[in-house]
C-alpha positions as CSV (number, residue, x, y, z in Angstrom):
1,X,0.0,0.0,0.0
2,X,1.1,3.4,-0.7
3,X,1.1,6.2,2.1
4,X,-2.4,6.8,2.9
5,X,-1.6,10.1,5.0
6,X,-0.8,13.4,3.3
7,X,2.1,15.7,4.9
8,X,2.1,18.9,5.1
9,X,5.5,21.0,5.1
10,X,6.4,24.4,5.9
11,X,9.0,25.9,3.7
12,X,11.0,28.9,5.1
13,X,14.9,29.6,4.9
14,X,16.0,25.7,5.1
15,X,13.9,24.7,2.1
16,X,13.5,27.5,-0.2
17,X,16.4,26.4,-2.6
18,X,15.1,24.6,-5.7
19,X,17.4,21.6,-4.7
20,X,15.8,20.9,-1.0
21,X,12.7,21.9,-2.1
22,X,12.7,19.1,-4.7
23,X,14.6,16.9,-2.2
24,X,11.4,17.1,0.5
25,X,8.4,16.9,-2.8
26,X,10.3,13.5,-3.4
27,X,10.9,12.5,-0.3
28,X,6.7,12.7,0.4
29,X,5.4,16.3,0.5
30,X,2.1,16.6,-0.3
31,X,1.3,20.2,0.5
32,X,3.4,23.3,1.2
33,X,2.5,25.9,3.4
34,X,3.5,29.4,3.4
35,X,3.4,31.1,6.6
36,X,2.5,34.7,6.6
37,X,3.4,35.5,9.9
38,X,7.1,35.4,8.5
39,X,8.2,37.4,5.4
40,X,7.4,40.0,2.9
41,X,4.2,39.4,0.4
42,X,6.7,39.3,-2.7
43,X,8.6,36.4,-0.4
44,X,5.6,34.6,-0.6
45,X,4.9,35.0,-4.3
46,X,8.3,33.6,-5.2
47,X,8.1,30.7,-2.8
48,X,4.8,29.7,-4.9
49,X,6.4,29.9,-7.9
50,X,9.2,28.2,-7.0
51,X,6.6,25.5,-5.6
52,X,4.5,25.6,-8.7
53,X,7.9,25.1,-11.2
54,X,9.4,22.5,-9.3
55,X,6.3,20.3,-9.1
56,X,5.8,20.8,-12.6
57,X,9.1,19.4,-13.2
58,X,8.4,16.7,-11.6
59,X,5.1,16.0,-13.0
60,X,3.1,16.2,-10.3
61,X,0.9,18.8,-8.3
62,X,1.1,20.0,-5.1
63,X,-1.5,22.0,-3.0
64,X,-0.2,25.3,-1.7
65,X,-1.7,26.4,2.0
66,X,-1.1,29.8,2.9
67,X,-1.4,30.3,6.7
68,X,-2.7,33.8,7.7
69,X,-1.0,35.7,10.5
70,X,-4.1,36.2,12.6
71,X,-4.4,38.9,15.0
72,X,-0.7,39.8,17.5
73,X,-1.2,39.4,20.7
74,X,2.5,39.4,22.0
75,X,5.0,41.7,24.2
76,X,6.9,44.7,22.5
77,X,10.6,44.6,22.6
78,X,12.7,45.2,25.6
79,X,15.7,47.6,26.2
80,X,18.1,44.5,26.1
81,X,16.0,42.4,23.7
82,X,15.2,39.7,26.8
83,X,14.8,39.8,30.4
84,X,14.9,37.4,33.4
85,X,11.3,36.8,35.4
86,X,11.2,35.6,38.9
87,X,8.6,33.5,40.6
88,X,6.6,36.3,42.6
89,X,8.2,39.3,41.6
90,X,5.8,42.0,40.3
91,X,5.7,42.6,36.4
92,X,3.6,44.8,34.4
93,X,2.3,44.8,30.8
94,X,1.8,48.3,30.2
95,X,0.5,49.4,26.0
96,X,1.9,52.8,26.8
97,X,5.4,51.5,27.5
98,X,7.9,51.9,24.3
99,X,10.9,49.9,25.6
100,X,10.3,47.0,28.3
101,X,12.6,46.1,31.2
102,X,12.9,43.7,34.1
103,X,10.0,45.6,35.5
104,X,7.0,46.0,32.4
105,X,7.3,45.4,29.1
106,X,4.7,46.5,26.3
107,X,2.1,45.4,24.5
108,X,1.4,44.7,20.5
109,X,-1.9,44.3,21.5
110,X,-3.5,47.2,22.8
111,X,-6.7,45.8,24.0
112,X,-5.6,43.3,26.4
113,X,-6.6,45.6,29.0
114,X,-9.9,45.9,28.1
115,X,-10.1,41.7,28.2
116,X,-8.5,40.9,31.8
117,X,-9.6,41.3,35.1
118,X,-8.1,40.6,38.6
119,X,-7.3,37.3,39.2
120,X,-7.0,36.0,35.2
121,X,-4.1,34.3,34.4
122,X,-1.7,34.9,31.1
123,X,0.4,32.7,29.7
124,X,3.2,33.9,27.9
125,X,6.2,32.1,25.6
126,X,3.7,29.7,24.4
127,X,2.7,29.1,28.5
128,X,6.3,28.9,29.8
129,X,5.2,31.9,31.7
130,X,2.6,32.2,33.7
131,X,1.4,35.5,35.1
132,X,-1.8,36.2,37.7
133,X,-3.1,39.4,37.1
134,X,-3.5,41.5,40.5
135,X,-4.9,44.7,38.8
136,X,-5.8,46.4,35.6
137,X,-5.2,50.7,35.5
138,X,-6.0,52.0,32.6
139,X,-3.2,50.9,29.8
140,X,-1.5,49.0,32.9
141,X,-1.7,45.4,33.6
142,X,-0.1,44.8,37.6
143,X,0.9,41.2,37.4
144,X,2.3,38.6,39.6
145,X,5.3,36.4,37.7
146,X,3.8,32.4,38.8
147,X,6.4,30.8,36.7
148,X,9.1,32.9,35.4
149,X,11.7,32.0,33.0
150,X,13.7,34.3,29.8
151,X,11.1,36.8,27.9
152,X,12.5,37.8,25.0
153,X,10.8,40.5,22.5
154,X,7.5,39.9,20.7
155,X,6.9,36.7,22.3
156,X,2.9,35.5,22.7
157,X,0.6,36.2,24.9
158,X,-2.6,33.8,25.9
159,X,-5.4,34.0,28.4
160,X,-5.8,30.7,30.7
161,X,-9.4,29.6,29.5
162,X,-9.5,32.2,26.5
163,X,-11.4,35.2,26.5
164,X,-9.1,37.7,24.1
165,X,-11.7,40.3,21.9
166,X,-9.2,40.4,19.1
167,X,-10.6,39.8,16.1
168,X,-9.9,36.6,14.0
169,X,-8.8,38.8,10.9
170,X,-6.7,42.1,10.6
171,X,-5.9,44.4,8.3
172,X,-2.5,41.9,7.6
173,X,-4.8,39.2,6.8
174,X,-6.8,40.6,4.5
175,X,-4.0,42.4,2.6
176,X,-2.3,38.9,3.1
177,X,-5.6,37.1,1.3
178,X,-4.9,39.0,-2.0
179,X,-1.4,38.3,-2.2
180,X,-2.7,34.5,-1.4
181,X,-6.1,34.7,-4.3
182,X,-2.9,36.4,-6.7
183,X,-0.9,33.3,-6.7
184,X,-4.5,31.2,-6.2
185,X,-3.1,29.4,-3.2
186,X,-5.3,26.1,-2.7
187,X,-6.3,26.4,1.1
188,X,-6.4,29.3,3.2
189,X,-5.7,28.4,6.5
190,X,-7.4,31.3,8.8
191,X,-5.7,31.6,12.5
192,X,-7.9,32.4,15.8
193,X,-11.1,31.5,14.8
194,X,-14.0,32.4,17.3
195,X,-16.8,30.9,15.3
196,X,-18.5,30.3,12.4
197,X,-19.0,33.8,11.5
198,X,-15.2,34.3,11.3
199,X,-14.8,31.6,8.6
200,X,-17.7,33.0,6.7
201,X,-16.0,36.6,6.5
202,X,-12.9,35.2,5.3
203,X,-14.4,33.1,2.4
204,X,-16.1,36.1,1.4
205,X,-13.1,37.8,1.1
206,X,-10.9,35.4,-0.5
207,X,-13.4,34.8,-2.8
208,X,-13.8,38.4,-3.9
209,X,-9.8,38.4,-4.3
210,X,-9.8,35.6,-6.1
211,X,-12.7,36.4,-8.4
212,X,-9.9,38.2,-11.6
213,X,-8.9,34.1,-11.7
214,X,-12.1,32.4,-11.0
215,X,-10.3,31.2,-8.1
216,X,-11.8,29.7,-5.0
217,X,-9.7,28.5,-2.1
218,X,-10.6,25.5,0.1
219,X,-10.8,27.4,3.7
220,X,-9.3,25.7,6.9
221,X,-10.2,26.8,10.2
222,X,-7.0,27.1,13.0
223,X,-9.0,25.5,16.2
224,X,-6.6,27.1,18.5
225,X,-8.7,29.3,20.8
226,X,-10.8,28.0,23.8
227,X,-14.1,30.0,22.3
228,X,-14.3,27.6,19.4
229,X,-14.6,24.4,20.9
230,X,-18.3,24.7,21.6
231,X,-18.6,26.1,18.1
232,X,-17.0,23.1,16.9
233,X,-19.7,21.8,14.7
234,X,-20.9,25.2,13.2
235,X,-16.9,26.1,12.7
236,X,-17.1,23.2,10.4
237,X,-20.1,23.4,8.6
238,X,-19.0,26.6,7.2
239,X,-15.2,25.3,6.5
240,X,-13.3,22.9,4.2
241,X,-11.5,21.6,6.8
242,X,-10.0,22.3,10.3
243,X,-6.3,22.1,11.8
244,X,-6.1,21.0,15.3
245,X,-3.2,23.7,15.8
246,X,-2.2,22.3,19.4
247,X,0.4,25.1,20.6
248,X,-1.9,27.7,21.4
249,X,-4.8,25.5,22.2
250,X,-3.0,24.1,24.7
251,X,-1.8,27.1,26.4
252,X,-5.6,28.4,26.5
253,X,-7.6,25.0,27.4
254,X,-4.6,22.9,29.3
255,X,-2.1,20.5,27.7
256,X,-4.1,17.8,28.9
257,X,-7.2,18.3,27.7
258,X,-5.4,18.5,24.4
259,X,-5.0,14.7,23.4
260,X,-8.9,14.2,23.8
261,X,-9.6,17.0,22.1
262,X,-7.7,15.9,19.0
263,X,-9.7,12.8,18.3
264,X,-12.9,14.5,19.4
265,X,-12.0,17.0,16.4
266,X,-10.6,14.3,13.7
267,X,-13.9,12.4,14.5
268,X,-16.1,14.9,14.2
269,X,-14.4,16.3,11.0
270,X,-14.9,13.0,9.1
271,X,-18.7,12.5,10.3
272,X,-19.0,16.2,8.3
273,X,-16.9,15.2,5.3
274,X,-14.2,17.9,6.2
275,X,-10.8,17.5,6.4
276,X,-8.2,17.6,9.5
277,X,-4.7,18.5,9.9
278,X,-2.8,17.5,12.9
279,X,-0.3,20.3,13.8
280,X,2.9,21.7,16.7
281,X,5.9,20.1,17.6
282,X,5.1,16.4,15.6
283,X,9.1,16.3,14.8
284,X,10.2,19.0,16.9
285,X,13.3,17.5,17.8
286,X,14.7,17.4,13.9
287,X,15.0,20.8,14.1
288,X,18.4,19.8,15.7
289,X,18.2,16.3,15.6
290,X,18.8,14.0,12.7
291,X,16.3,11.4,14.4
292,X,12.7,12.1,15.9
293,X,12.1,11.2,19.4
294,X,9.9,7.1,20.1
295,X,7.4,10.0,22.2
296,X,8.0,11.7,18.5
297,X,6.9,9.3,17.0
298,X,3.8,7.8,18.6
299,X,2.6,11.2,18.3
300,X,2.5,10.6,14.9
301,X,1.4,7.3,14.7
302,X,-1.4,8.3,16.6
303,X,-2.4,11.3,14.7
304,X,-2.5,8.4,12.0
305,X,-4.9,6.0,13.8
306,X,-7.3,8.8,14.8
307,X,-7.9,9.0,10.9
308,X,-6.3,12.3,10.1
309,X,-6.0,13.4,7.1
310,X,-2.2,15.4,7.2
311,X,0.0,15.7,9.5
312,X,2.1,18.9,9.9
313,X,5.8,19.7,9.8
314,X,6.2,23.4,10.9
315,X,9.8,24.9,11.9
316,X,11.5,21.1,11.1
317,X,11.3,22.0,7.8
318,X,11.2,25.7,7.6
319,X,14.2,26.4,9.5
320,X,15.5,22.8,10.9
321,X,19.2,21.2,10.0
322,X,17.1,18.2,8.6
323,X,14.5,19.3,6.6
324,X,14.6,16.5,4.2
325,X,15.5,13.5,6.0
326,X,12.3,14.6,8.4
327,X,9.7,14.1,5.7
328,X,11.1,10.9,5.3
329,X,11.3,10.0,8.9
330,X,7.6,11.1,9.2
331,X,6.7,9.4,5.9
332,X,7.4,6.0,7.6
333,X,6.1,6.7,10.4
334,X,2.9,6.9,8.9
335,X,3.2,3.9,6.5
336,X,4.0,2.0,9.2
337,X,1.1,2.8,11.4
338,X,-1.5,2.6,8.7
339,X,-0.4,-1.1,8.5
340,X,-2.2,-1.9,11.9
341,X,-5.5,0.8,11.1
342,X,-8.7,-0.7,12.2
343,X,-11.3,-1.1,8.9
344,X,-14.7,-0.6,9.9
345,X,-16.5,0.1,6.5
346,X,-19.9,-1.8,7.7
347,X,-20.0,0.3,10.5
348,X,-20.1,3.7,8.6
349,X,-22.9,3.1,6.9
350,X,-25.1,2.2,10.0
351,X,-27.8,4.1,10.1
352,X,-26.2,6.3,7.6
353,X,-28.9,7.8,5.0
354,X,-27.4,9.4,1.8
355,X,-30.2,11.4,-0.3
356,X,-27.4,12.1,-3.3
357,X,-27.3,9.9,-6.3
358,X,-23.4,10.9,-6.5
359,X,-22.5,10.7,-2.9
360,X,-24.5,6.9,-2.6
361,X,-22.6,6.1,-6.2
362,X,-19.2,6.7,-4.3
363,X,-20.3,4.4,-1.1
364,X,-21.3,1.8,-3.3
365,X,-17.9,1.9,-5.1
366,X,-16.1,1.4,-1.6
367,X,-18.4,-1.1,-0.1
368,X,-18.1,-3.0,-3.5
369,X,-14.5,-2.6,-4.1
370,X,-13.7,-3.5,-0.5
371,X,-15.6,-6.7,-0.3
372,X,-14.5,-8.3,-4.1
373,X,-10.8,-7.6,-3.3
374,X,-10.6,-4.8,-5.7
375,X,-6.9,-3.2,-6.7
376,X,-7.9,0.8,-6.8
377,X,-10.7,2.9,-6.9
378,X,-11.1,5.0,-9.6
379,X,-12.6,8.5,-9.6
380,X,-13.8,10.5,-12.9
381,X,-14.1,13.7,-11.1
382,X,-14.9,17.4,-11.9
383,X,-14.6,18.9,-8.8
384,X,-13.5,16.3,-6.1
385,X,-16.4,15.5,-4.1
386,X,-16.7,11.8,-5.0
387,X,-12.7,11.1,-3.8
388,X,-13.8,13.1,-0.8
389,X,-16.6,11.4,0.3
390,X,-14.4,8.1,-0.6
391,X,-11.6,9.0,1.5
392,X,-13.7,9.5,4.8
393,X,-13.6,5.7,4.9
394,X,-10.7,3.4,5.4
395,X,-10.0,1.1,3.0
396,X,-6.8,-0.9,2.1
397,X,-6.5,0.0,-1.6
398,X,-5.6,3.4,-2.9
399,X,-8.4,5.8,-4.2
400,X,-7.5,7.3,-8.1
401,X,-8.9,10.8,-8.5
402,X,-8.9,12.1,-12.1
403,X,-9.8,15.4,-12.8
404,X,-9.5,18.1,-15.5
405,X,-9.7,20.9,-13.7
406,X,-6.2,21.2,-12.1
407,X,-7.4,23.5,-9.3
408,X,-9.7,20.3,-8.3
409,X,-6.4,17.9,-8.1
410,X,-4.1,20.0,-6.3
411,X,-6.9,20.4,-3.4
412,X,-7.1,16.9,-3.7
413,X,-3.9,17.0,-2.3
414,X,-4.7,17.1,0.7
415,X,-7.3,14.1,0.6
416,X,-6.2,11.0,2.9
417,X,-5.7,7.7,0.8
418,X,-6.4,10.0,-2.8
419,X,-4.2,10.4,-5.4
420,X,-5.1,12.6,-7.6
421,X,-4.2,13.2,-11.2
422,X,-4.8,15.2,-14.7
423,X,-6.5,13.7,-17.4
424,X,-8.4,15.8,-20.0
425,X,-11.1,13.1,-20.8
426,X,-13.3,13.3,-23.6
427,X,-17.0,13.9,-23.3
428,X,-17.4,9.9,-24.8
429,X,-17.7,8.4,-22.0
430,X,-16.6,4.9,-23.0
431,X,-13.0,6.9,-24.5
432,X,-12.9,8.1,-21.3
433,X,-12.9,5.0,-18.9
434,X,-10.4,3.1,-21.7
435,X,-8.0,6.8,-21.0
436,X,-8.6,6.3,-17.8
437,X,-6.6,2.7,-17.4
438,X,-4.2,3.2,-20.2
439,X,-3.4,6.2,-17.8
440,X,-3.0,3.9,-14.5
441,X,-1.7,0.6,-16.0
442,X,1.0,2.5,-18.4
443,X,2.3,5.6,-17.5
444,X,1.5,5.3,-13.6
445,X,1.8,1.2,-13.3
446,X,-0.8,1.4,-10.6
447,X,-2.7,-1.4,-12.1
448,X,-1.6,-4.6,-13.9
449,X,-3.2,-7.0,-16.1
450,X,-5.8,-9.3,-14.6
451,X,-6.4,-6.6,-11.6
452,X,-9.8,-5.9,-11.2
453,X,-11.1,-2.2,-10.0
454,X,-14.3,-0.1,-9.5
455,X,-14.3,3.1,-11.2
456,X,-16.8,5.9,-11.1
457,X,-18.1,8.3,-13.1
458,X,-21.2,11.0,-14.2
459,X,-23.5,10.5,-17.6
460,X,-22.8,13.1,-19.4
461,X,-19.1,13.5,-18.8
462,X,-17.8,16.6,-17.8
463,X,-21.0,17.7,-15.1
464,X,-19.8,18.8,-11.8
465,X,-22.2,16.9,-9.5
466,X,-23.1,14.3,-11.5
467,X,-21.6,10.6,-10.8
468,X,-24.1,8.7,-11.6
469,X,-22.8,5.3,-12.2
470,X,-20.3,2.6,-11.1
471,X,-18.3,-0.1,-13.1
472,X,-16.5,-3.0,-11.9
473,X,-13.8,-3.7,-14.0
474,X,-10.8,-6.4,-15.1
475,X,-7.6,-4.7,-16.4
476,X,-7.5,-7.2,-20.2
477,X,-4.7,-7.7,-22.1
478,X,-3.9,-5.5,-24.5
């Protein structure tokens, strides 16, 4: 079997030479992510087409995430760039103070005195730091260092339990979301979500920025803040997908509500057709390290068995001494855990009622394809729906997606057990299912002769929506 999970990779300063980039596409990259909290907009434009090129030259495509800043809720900078806290020592975040010191330090976000009280607690250095608030005057925050430890400039700030006003999407972002629509990144991944009305605005505007292309971005919603776990459901009816983005989510909700809360959200995600990333500190130890950690690497594994569909690699490959020989580390981590997955096809359609023709056309080609032994599944597929609905279900035999529209096969991407590819099929649709395996038993050797396969497909070809029919087929001799 093939790798069934997708990885995700961040490029930054380690990977943004045409050779590593390459290096990591081959070694297993599925989709890139550009992280706009680092870097200039024209930074981000190159990196795409650098992206775009070097998948082309390798014959593939790759999905392109770009990763919105969300709003800054950080320190300023201090006179000496860091300082030393103390366990009970008195420290203030003051948003009048310019230059911070061993006593206050300022504030990028000038509201966070509007959104404490006495007695909340912030968590600072992704929660290293732990402050109790004693009093709010004004612009000035009278704190009490809990946990102290180094504070160096701009580093993040958090509320124990959430609570932060700040708004999901700055001006940053949305000046960010048009340099994203002008390069028509794939996903847009939105940071700080509160709710379901966050994700709306932003598809609004990426699709307005996007319109000049006909361009429309799959949208994947950051669950990193405390505020949208009870808005988990409508978060995702609204969104293509969601990233359980565990370093801040942590810091607001507790590191150990944090494993729970993963599988809660992978779960829920595939009972809503949506997608899931599993993101923070997977390989963190590459960064330095040549080899992942065994904790390393259960984390994976497990990501794996909760039926994710990627799984993340964020400073390991951005700015890590191993960028490459991570994605291959991760890469078998996931093929090997996949091995022991649990298949419980008859179970997902218990008391499962499907009121599409197209969606009950792709169940029946996994139910059918899983129980005769089949070699693939095949996908004629305008926009992607049928793989989709085909890869919330585990089965042991890799799902073909063929599309024309090449927008539909790099989102595809990101699909668990899909692999998508290009093929301009002709309207005929008996030319098209005999392109269709000359494509996968010659030029992709996916399918030999004497394999047998279901493959679906719409009547007429060509109409978005439309999968109407299924064939079980024998690959002949030719």
């Amino acid at each position: 079997m093939p790798r069934a999970t997708k990885i995700v990779a961040t490029i930054g300063p380690a990977s943004s030479s045409p050779e590593v980039l390459e290096r990591i596409l081959r070694a297993g990259v599925d989709v890139v992510r550009l992280n706009f909290s680092h870097g200039k907009a024209q930074d981000h434009i190159d990196r795409a087409r650098l992206v775009r090129d070097t998948a082309a030259r390798l014959g593939r495509e790759v999905a392109i995430m770009a990763d919105l800043q969300g709003p800054k809720i950080r320190v300023g900078k201090f006179e000496q760039g860091k300082v030393q806290l103390e366990a009970g020592q008195p420290f203030a975040l003051d948003a009048s103070c310019e230059l911070g010191n061993s006593e206050c330090a300022g504030l990028d976000y000038k509201d966070l005195p509007r959104d404490v009280r006495a007695g909340d607690r912030l968590l600072l250095n992704d929660g290293l730091i732990v402050l109790a608030v004693e009093a709010v005057e004004g612009s000035r925050i009278a704190t009490r260092v809990v946990v102290g430890g180094e504070l160096s400039n701009n580093k993040g700030i958090n509320k124990q339990g959430g609570g932060l006003s700040a708004p999901a999407l700055t001006a940053k972002d949305m000046d960010d979301i048009r340099t994203a629509m002008a390069f028509q990144a794939d996903y847009l991944a939105v940071s700080f979500p509160k709710n379901a009305t966050d994700m709306e605005l932003a598809r609004q505007l990426a699709n307005v920025a996007g319109e000049p292309w006909g361009h429309k971005p799959g949208l994947i919603a950051k669950i990193e803040r405390a505020e949208a776990i009870p808005e988990l459901a409508a978060i995702l009816r609204v969104s293509d997908g969601i990233m359980v983005a565990r370093g801040d989510l942590a810091v607001e909700v507790g590191n150990a509500a944090v494993p729970a809360l993963q599988k809660r959200m992978i779960r829920m995600a595939r009972d809503m057709d949506r997608l899931t990333i599993t993101a923070t500190q997977m390989m963190e130890s590459m960064i330095t390290n040549a080899v992942p950690t065994r904790a390393e690497v259960s984390d994976v594994a497990n990501a794996v068995l909760d039926g994710t569909d990627a799984v993340m690699l964020s400073a390991e490959t951005a700015a890590g001494k191993y960028p490459v020989e991570t994605v291959e580390a991760m890469a078998s981590v996931c093929v090997e855990a996949e091995r022991f997955e649990e298949l419980k096809l008859e179970g997902d359609f218990v008391d499962k009622t499907f009121t599409r023709i197209d969606q009950s056309i792709a169940m029946a080609a996994l139910f059918t394809a899983h129980h005769l032994g089949c070699k693939a599944i095949v996908a004629l597929t305008e926009s992607g729906s049928t793989a989709l609905w085909m890869s919330r279900h585990r089965v042991r035999m890799p799902i073909y997606a063929l599309s024309p529209q090449v927008g539909s096969v790099r989102r595809m991407a990101l699909f668990r057990n899909v692999r998508p590819l290009l093929l301009h099929f002709p309207s005929d649709r008996d030319e098209a299912l005999r392109q269709a395996e000359t494509l996968l038993v010659q030029q992709h050797q996916a399918l030999d002769v004497g394999d047998s396969y279901a493959i679906t497909c719409g009547e007429p070809i060509g109409a978005p929506g439309g999968t109407n029919m299924l064939k079980l087929v024998r690959v002949a001799a030719r």
